[in-house]
C-alpha positions in Angstrom: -0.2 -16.2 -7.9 -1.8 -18.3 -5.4 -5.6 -16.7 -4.5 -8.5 -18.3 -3.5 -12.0 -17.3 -2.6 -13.0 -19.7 0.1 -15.2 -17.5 2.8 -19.0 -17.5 1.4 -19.4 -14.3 4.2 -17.7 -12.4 1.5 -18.9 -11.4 -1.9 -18.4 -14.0 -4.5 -15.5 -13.5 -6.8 -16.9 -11.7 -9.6 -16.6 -7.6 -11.4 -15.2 -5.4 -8.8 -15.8 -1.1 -8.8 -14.2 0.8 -10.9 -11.7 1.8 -8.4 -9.6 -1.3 -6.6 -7.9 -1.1 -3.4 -5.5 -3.9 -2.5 -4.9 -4.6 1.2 -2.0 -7.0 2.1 -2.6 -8.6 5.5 -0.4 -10.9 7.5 -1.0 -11.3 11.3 -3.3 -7.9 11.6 -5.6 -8.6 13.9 -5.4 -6.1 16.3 -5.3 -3.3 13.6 -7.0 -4.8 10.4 -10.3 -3.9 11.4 -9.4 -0.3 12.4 -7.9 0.0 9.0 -11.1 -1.2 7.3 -13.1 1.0 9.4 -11.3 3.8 7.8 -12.7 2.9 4.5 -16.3 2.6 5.5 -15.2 6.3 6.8 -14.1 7.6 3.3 -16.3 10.6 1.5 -16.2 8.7 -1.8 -17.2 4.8 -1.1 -17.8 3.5 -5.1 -15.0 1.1 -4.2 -13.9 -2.7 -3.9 -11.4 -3.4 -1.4 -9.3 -6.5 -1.5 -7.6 -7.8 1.4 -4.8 -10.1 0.8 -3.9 -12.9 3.4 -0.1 -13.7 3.6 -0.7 -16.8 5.4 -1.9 -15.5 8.7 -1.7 -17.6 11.9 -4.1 -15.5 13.9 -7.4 -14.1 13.7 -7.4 -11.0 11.0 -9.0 -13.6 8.1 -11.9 -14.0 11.0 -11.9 -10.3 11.5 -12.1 -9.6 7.9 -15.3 -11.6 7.3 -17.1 -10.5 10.1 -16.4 -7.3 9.2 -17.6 -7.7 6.0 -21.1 -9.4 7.4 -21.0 -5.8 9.7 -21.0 -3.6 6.5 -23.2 -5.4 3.8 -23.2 -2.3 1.4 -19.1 -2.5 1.4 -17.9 -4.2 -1.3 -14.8 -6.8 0.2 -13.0 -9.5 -0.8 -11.0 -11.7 0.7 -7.9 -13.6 -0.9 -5.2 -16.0 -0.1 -1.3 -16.2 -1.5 0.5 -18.4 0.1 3.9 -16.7 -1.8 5.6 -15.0 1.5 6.2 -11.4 0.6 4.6 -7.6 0.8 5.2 -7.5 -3.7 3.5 -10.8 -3.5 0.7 -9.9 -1.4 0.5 -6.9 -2.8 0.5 -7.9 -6.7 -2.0 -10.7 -5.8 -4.2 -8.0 -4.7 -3.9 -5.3 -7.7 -4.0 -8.1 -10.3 -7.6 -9.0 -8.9 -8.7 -5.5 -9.7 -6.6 -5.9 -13.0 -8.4 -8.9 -13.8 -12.3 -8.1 -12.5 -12.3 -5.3 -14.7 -10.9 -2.3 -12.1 -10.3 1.0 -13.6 -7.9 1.9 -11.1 -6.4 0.8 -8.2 -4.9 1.8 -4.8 -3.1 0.3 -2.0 -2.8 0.5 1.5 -2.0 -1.6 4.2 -3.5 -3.6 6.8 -1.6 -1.4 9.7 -2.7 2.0 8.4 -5.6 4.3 8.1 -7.0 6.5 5.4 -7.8 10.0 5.9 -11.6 10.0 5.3 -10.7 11.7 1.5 -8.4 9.6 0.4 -10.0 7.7 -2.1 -11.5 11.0 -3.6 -8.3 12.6 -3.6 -7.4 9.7 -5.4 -10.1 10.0 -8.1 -8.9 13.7 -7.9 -5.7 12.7 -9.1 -6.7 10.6 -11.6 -8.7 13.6 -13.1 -5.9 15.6 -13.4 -4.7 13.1 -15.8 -1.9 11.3 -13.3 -1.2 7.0 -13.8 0.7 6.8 -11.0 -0.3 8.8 -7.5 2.6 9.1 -4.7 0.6 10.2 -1.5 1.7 11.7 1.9 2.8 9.2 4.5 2.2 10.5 8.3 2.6 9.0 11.9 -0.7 7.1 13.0 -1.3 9.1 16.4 -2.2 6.8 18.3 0.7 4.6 19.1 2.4 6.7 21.8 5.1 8.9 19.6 5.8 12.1 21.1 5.3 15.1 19.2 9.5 15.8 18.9 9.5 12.0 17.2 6.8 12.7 14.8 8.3 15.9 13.7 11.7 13.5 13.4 9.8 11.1 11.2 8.3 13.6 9.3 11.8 15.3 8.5 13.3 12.3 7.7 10.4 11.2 5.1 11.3 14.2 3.3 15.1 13.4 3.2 14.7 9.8 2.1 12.6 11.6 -0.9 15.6 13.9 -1.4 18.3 10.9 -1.6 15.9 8.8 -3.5 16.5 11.7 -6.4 20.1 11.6 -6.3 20.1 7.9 -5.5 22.6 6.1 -8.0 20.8 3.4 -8.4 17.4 5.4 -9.5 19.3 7.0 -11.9 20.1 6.0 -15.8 19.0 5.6 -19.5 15.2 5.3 -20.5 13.4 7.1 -17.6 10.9 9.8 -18.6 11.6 11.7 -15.6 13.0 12.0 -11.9 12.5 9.5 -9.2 9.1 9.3 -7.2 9.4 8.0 -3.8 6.6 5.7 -3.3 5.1 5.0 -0.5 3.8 1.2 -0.8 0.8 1.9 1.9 -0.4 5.3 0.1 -0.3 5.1 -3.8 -2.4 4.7 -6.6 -2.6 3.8 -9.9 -4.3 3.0 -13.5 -5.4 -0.3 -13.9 -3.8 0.0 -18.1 -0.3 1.6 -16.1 -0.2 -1.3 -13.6 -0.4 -4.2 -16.7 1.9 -2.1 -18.7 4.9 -1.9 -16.4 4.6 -5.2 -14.8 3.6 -3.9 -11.3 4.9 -4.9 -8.2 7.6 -7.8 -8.7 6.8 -10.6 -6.2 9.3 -10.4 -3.9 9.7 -10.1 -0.4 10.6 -7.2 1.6 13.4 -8.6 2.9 14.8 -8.8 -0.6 13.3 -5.6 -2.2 11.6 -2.8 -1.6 8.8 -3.5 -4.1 7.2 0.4 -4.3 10.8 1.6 -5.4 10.5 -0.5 -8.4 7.3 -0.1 -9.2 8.1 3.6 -9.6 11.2 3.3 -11.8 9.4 0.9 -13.6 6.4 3.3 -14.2 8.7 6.2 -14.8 10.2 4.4 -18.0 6.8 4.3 -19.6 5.4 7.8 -18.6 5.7 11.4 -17.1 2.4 11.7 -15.8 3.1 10.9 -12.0 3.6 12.6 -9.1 3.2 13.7 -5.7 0.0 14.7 -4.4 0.5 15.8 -0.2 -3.3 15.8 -0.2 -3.6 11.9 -0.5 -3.0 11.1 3.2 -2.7 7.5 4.9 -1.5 7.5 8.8 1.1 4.9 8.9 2.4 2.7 12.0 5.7 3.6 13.6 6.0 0.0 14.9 9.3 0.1 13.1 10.8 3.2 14.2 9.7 2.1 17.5 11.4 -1.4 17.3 14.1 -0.7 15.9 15.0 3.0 16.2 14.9 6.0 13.4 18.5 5.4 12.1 18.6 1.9 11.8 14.7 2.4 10.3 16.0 4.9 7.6 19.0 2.4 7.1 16.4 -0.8 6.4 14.8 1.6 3.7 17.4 3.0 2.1 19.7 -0.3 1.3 18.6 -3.0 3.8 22.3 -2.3 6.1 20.5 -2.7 9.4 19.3 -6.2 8.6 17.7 -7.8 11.5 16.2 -11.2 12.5 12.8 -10.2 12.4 11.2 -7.9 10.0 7.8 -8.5 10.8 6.8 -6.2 13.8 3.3 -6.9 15.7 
């Protein structure tokens, strides 16, 4: 892990809150602020939230600290890893909670925005006893999607989760129970869980989808994880848009559309 503290606009490196949200970044600056803006919205705000730069070539480290100046009583970091990849980025970011004494920890991304109860429907969760939170993943609304596509997208979340059940290759000896679909930019879990099964591998997403692991992993060490639909994070369609909904669902499912460019701006 290559992280680095190097902006003094930011809080120092030092004990986060109890609750740890990691933020992978890379080229968000015409979104990264609205997703931190989400946060300040949130009705539970006892957090830390650490946003992980993936070697950005544009503004969105800029944006980041003058955000932070903008919202003193916010509690943000701001770290480097210089590994190329989403499970890179996004490890860096959850270990930092792991290792500045975190209870928990969530994850979102620098593209999305939190429903303003997310991070108590998190805690929520957590209450009820869960390690590992899947939440809902819905259409951001305002990047031009009719209301037939969003419907479409919506559907077709649902039947990825359905395949991802009967999905050979999340099948086999030693899990606890079925597959979880886990959606990388809406989940949440214990600091002890995250240690324990080895988190995100470091990989990039052109390789693996890192939340997919990271929930068979976590499903060989416990039971207690699940779904919660209240949990919401508005995602960007800039994929679907791109590229299309089939070829879309056919990057997630096994990487068979494959094309040039994964990284869509």
């Amino acid at each position: 892990m290559n992280a680095l503290m190097p902006d003094a606009a930011l809080k120092s490196a030092g004990p986060t809150r109890d609750l740890c949200i990691a933020m992978p970044m890379l080229n968000e600056e015409k979104l990264v602020g609205q997703a931190l803006s989400s946060l300040v919205a949130q009705s539970f705000r006892d957090f830390t939230v650490v946003v992980v730069d993936n070697g950005s070539t544009d503004r969105s480290c800029a944006i980041v600290a003058d955000f932070a100046a903008e919202h003193p009583d916010m509690d943000i970091r701001l770290v480097h890893d210089a590994e190329k990849g989403t499970g890179a980025a996004a490890d860096t970011g959850m270990r930092f909670g792991v290792e500045h004494g975190a209870r928990w920890l969530a994850r979102t991304d620098a593209d999305c925005l939190a429903a303003p109860d997310w991070t108590a429907r998190i805690m929520g969760a957590f209450d009820d006893g869960l390690e590992l939170v899947a939440g809902q993943l819905v259409p951001r609304e305002d990047e031009g999607i009719t209301r037939r596509e969003r419907f479409l997208m919506l559907f077709a979340v649902e039947v990825a989760s359905f395949f991802g059940k009967i999905r050979p290759g999340n099948k086999g000896e030693g899990y606890l129970g079925p597959y979880q679909m886990l959606p990388g930019c809406n989940m949440a879990i214990t600091a002890e869980m995250y240690h324990r099964s080895g988190g995100f591998p470091r990989t990039r997403i052109e390789d693996l989808h890192e939340d997919r692991a990271l929930s068979n992993r976590v499903r060989k060490l416990t039971r207690n994880y699940g779904l919660r639909r209240d949990v919401v994070v508005y995602g960007s369609s800039r994929r679907v848009k791109a590229w299309g909904l089939k070829n879309t669902l056919a990057w997630y499912a096994d990487h068979r559309y494959r094309p040039e460019h994964v990284d869509i701006r």
